[in-house]
Backbone as CSV, one residue per row, in Angstrom:
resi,resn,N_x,N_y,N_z,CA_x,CA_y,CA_z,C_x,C_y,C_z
1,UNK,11.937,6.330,-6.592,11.156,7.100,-5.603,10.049,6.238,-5.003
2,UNK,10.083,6.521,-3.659,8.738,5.535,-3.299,7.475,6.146,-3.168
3,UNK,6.754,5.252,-3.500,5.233,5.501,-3.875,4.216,6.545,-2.412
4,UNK,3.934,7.342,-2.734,3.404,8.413,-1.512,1.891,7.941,-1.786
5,UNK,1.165,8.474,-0.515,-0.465,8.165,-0.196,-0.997,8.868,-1.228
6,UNK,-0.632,10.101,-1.784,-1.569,11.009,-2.694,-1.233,10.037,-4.421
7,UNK,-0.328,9.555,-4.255,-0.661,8.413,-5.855,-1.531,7.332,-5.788
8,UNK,-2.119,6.525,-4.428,-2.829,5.855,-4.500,-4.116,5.713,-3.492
9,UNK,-4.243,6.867,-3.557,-5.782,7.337,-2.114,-6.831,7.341,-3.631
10,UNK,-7.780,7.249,-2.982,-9.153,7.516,-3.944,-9.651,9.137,-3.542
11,UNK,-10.065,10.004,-4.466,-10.168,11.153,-4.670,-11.774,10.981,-4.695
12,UNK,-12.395,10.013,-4.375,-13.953,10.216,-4.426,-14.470,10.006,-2.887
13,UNK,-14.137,10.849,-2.162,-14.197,10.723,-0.740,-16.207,11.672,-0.354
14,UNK,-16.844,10.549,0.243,-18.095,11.163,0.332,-17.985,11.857,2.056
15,UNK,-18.323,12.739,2.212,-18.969,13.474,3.685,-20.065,13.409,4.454
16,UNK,-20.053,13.646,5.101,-21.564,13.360,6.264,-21.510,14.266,6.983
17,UNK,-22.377,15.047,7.702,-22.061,15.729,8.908,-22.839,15.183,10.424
18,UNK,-22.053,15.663,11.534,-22.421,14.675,12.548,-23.795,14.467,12.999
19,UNK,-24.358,15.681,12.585,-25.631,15.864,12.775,-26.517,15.199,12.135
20,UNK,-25.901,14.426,11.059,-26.874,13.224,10.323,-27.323,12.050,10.996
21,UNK,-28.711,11.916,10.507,-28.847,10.048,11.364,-28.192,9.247,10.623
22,UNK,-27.915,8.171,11.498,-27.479,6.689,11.340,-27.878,6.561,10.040
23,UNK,-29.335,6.691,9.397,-29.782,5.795,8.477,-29.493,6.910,7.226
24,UNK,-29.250,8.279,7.244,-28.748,8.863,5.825,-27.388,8.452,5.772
25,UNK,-26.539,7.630,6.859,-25.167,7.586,6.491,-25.265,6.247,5.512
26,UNK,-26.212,5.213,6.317,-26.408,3.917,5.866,-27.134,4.325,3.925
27,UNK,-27.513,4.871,3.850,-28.442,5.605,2.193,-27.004,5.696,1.938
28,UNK,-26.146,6.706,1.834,-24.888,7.467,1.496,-23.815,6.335,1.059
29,UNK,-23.793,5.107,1.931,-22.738,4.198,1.544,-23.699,3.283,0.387
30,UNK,-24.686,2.965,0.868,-24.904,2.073,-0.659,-25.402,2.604,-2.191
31,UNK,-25.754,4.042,-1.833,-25.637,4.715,-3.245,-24.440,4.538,-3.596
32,UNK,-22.940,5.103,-2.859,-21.779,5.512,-3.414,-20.646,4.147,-3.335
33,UNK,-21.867,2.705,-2.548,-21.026,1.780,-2.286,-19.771,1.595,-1.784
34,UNK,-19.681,2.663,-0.890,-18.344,2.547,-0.179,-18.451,2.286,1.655
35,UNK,-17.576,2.187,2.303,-17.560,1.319,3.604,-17.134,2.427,4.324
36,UNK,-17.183,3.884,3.966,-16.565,4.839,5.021,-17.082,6.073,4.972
37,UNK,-17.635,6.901,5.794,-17.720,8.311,5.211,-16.826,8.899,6.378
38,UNK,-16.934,10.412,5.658,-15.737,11.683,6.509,-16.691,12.486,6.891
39,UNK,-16.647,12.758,8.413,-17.565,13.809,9.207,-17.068,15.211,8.720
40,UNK,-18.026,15.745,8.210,-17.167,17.139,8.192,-17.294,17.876,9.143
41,UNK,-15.929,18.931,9.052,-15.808,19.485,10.297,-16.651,20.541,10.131
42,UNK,-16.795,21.308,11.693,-18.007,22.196,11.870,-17.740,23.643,11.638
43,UNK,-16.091,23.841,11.985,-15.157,25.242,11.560,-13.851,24.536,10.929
44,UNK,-12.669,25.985,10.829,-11.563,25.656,10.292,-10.949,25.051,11.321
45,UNK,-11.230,24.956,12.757,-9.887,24.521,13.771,-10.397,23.206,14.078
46,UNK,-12.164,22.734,13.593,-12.425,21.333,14.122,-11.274,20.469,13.236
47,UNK,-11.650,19.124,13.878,-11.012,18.091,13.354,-12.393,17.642,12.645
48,UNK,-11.838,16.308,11.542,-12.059,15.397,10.962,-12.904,14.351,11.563
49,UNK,-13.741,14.067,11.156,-13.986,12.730,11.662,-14.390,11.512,11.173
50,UNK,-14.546,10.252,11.380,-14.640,8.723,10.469,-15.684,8.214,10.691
51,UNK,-16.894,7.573,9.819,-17.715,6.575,10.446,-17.665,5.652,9.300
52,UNK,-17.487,4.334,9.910,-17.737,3.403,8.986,-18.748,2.165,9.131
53,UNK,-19.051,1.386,8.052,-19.789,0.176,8.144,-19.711,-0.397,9.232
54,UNK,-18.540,-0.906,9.891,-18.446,-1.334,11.402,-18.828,-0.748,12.256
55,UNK,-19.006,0.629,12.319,-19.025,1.638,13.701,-20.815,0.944,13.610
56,UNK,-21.424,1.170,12.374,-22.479,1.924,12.193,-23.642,0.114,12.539
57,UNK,-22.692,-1.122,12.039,-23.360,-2.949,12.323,-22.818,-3.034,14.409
58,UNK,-21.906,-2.488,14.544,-21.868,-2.543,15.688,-22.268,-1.938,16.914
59,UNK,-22.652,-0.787,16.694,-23.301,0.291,17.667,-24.082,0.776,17.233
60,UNK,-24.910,0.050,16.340,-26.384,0.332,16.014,-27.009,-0.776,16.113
61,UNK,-27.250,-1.675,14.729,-27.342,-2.710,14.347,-27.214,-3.717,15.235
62,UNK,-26.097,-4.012,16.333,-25.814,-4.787,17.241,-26.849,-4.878,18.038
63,UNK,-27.466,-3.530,18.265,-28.134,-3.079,19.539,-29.884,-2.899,19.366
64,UNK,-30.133,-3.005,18.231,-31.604,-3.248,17.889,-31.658,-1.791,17.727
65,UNK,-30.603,-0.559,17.707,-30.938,0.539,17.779,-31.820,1.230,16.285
66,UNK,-32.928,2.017,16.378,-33.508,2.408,15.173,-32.568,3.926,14.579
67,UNK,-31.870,3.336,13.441,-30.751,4.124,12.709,-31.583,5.339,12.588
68,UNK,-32.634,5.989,12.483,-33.799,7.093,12.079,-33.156,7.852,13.146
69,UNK,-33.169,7.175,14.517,-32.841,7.793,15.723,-31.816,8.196,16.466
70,UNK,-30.914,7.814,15.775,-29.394,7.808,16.094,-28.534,8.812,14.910
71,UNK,-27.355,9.394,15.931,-27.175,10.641,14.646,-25.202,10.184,14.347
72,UNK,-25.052,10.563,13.749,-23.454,9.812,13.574,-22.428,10.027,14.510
73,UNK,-22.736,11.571,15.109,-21.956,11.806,15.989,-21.364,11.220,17.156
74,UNK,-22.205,10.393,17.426,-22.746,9.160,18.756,-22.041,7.911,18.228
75,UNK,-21.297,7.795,17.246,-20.719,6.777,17.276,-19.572,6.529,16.244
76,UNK,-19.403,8.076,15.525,-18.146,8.065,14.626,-17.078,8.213,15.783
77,UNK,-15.775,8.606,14.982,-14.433,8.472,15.551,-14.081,9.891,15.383
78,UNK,-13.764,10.624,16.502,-13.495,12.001,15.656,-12.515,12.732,16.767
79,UNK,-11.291,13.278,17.049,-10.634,13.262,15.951,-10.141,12.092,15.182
80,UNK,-10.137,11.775,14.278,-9.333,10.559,13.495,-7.887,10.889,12.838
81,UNK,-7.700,9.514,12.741,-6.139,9.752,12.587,-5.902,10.342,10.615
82,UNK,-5.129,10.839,10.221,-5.098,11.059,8.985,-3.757,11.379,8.612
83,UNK,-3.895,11.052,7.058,-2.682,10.661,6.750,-2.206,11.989,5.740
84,UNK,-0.808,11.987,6.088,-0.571,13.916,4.652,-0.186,12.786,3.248
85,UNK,-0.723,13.994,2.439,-0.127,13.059,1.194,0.509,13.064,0.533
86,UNK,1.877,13.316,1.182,3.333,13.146,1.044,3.956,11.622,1.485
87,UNK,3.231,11.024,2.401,3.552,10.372,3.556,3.891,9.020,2.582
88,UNK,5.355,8.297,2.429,5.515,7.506,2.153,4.309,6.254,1.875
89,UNK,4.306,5.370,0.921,3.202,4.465,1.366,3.637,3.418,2.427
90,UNK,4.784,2.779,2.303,5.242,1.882,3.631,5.099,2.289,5.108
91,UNK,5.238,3.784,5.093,4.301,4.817,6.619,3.153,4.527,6.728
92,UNK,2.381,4.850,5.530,0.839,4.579,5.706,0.580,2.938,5.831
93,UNK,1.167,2.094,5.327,1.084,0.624,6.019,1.170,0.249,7.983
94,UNK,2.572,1.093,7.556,3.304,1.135,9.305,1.853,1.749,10.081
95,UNK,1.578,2.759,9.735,0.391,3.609,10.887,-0.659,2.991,11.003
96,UNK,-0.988,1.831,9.392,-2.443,1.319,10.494,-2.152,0.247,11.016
97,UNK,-0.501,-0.435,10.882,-0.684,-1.560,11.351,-0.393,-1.215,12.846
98,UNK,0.303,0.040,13.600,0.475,0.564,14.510,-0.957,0.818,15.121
99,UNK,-2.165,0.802,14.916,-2.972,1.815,15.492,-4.648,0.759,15.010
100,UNK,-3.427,-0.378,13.913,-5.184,-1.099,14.196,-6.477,-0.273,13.036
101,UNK,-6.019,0.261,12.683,-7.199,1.052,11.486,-6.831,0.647,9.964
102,UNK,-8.366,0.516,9.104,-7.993,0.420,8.009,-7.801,1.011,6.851
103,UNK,-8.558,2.030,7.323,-8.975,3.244,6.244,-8.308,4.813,6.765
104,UNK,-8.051,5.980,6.648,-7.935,7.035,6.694,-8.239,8.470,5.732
105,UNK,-8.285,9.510,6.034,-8.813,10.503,5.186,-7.437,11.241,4.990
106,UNK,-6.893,12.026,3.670,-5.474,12.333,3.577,-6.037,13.773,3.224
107,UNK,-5.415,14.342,4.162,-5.722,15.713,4.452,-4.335,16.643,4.099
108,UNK,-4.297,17.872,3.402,-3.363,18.952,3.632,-4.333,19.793,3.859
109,UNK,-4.357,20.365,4.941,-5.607,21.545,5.290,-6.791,21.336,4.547
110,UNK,-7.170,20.709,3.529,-8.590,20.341,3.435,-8.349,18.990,2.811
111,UNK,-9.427,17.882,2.802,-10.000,17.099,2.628,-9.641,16.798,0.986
112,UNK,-8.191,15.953,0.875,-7.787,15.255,-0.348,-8.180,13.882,-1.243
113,UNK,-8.385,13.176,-0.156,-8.972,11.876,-0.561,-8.932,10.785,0.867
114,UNK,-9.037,9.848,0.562,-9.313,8.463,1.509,-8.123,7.389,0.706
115,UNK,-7.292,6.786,1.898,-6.619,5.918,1.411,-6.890,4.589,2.607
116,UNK,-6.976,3.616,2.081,-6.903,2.406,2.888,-6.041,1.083,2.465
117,UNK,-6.504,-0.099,2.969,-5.223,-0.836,3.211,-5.798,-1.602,1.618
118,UNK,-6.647,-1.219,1.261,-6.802,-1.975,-0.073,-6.265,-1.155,-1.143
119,UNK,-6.621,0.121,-1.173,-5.338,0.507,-1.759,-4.022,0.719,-2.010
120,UNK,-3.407,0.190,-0.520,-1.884,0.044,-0.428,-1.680,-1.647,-1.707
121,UNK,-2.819,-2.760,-1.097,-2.396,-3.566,-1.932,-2.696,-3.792,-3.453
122,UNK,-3.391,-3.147,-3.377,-4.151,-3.513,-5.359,-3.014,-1.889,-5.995
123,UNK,-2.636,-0.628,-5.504,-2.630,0.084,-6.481,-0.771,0.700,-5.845
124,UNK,-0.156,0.071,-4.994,1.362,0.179,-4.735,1.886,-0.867,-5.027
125,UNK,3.267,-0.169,-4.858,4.274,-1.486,-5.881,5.154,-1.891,-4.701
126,UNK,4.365,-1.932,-3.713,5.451,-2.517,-2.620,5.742,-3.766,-3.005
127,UNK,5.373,-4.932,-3.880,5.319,-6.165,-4.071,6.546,-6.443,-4.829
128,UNK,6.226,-5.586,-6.328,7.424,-5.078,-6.680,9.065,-4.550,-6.441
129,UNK,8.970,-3.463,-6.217,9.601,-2.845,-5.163,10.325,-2.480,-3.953
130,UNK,10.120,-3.912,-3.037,9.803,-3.405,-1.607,10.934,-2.233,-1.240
131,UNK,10.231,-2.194,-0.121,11.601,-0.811,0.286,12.827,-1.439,1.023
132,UNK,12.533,-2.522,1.614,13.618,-3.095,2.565,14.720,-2.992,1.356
133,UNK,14.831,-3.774,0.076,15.576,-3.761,-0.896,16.344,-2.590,-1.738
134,UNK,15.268,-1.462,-1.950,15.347,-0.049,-1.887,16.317,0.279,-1.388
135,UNK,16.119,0.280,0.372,16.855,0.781,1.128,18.457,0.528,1.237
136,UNK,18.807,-0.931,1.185,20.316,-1.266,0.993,20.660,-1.021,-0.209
137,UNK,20.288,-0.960,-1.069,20.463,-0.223,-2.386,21.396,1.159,-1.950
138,UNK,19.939,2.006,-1.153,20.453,3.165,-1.540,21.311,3.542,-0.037
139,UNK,21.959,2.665,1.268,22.921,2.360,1.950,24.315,2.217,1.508
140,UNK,24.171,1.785,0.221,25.346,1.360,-0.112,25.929,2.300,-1.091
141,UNK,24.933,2.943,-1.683,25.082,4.357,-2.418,25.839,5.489,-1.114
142,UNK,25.070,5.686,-0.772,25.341,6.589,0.509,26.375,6.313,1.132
143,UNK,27.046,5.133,1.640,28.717,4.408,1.832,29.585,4.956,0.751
144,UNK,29.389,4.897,-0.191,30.115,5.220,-1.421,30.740,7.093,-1.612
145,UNK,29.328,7.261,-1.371,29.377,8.599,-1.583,30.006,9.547,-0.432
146,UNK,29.756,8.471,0.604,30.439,9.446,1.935,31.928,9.213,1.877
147,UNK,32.599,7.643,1.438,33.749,7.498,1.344,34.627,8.824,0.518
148,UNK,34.050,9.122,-0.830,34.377,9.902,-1.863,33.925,11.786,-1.693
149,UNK,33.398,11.712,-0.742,33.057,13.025,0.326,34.520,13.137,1.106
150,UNK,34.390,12.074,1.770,35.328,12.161,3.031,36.751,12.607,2.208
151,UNK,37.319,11.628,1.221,38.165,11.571,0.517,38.774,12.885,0.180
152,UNK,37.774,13.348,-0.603,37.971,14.886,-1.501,37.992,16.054,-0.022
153,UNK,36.631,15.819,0.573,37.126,17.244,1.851,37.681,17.113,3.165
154,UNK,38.470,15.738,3.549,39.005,15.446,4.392,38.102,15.119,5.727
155,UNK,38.650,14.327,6.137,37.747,13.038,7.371,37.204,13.955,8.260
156,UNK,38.142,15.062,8.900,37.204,15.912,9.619,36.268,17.120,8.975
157,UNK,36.091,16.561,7.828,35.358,17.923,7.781,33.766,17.647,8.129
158,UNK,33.376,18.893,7.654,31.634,18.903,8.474,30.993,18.024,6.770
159,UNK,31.627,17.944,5.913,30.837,17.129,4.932,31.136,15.742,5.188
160,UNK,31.989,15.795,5.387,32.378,14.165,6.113,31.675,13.604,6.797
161,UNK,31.024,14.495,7.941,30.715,14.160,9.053,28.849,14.035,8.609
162,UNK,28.712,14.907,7.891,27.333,15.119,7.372,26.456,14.216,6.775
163,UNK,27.945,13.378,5.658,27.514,12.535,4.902,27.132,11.041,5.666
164,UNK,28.196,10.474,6.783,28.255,9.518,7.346,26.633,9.488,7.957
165,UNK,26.550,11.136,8.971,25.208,11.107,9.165,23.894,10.717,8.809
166,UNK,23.978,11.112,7.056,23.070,10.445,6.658,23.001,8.555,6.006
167,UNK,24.180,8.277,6.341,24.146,7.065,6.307,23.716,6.178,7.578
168,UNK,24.045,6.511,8.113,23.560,6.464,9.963,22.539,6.168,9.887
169,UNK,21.460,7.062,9.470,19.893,7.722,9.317,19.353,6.714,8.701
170,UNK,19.925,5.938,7.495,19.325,4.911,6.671,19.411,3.678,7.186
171,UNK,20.681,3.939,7.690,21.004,2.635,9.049,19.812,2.024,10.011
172,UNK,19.774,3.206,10.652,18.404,3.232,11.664,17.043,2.671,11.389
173,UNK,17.108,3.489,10.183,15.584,2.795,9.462,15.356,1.521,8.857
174,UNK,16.521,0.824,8.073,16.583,-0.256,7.967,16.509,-1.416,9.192
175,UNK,17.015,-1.076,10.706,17.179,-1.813,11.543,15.561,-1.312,12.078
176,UNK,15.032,-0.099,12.187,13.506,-0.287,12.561,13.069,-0.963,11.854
177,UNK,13.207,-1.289,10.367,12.211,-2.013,9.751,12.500,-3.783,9.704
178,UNK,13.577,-4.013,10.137,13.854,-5.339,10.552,13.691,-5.587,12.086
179,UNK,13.405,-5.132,12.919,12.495,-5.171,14.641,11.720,-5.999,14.041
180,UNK,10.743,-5.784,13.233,9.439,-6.982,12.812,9.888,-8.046,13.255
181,UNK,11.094,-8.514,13.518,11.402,-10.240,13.917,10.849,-10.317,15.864
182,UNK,11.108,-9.085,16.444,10.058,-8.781,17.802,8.973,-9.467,17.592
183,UNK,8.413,-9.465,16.493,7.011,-9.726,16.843,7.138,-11.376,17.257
184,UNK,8.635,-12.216,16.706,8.746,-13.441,16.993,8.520,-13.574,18.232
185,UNK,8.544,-14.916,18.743,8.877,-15.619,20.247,10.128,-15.942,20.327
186,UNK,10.737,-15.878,21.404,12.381,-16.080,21.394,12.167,-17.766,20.873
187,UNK,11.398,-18.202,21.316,11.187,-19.956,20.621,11.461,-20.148,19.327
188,UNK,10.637,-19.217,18.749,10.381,-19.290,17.042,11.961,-18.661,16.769
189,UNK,12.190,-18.036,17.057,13.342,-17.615,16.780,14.897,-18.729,16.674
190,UNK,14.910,-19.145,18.392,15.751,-20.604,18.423,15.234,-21.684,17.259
191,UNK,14.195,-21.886,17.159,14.029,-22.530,16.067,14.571,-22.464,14.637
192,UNK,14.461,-21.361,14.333,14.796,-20.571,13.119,16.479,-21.027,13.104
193,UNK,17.205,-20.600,14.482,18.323,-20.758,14.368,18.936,-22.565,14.527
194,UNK,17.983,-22.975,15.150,18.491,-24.356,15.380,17.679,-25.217,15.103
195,UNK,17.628,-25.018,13.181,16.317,-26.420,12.758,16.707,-27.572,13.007
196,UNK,18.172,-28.074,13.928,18.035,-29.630,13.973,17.592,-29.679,15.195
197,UNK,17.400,-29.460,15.935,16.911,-29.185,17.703,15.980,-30.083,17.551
198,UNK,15.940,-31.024,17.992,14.390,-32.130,18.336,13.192,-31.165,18.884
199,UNK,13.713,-30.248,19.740,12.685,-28.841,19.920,11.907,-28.730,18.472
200,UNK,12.856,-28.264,17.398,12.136,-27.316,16.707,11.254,-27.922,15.865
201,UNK,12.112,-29.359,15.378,11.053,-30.633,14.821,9.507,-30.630,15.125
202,UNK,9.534,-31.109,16.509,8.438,-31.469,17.344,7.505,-30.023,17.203
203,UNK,7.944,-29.154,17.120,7.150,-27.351,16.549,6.403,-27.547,15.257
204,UNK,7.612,-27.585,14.543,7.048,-27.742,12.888,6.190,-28.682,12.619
205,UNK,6.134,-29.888,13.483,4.978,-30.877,13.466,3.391,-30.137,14.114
């Protein structure tokens, strides 16, 4: 089974509300020594919101602004993005590397914990584990099983058809998770394919 956000989020998630100054948020992180607080919301239909050490050295601090005078609202992130904590951990990798964030608050209708990218690496076993490996694993399970589906209730049937489906499905995801070579240059790539190329030499130098 792969490792979900609610096995490795921290459950000591501190709050702020927006209406706080700059400088009780700045008190709040070095009592509790942490780099993030969660705006709380104002009703049940508000959203969430984020301020962190960066928001708070860059749009304060940057600016000679006096933190006494400044209230969080003015420079947290709100709505923020958040993560359920069901959500695979290789998702929660994928979303901040999608979106550029490091931290998030893991919410099921209230306020569960905080997971960030340091907890993906110190307390998941993606290292271990990975899923790419996982996944053809359990591709080849799923081949198996659809063959021996198909077999027993015949090629047209809707289990037949059901099973292939979900092999399909694993298909897909394995080939989204190998796109990462996009991020190459078609260069790096020819290279890759043609290490005798005096091209690719003259690269690697």
């Amino acid at each position: 089974m792969m490792m979900k956000a609610q096995d490795i989020m921290s459950t000591e998630v501190v709050t702020i509300r927006g209406s706080a100054t700059v400088a009780e948020a700045v008190t709040l992180m070095k009592q509790h020594n942490i780099r993030t607080l969660i705006v709380e919301r104002r009703h049940e239909t508000d959203a969430y919101g984020i301020v962190t050490e960066t928001d708070i050295v860059y749009k304060v601090a940057a600016f000679g602004k006096d933190p006494k005078k400044s209230r969080v609202y003015e420079i947290m992130t709100k709505p923020c993005i958040v993560v359920n904590p069901d959500l695979g951990v290789e998702y929660v990798a994928r979303l901040f590397a999608n979106t550029g964030i490091r931290r998030a608050p893991v919410i099921r209708g209230e306020l569960l914990g905080i997971i960030s990218v340091t907890d993906i690496l110190q307390k998941s076993d993606f290292a271990e584990r990975p899923k790419s490996v996982l996944l053809e694993q359990s591709i080849q399970q799923a081949i198996e099983e659809a063959r021996s589906i198909c077999a027993s209730k015949g090629a047209n049937s809707a289990e037949c058809a059901a099973a292939w489906d979900a092999v399909e499905e694993m298909q897909a995801e394995a080939a989204h998770q190998r796109a990462e070579r996009l991020y190459k240059t078609a260069f790096e790539v020819y290279c890759e394919e043609n290490p005798d190329a005096p091209e690719a030499r003259v690269y690697d130098n």
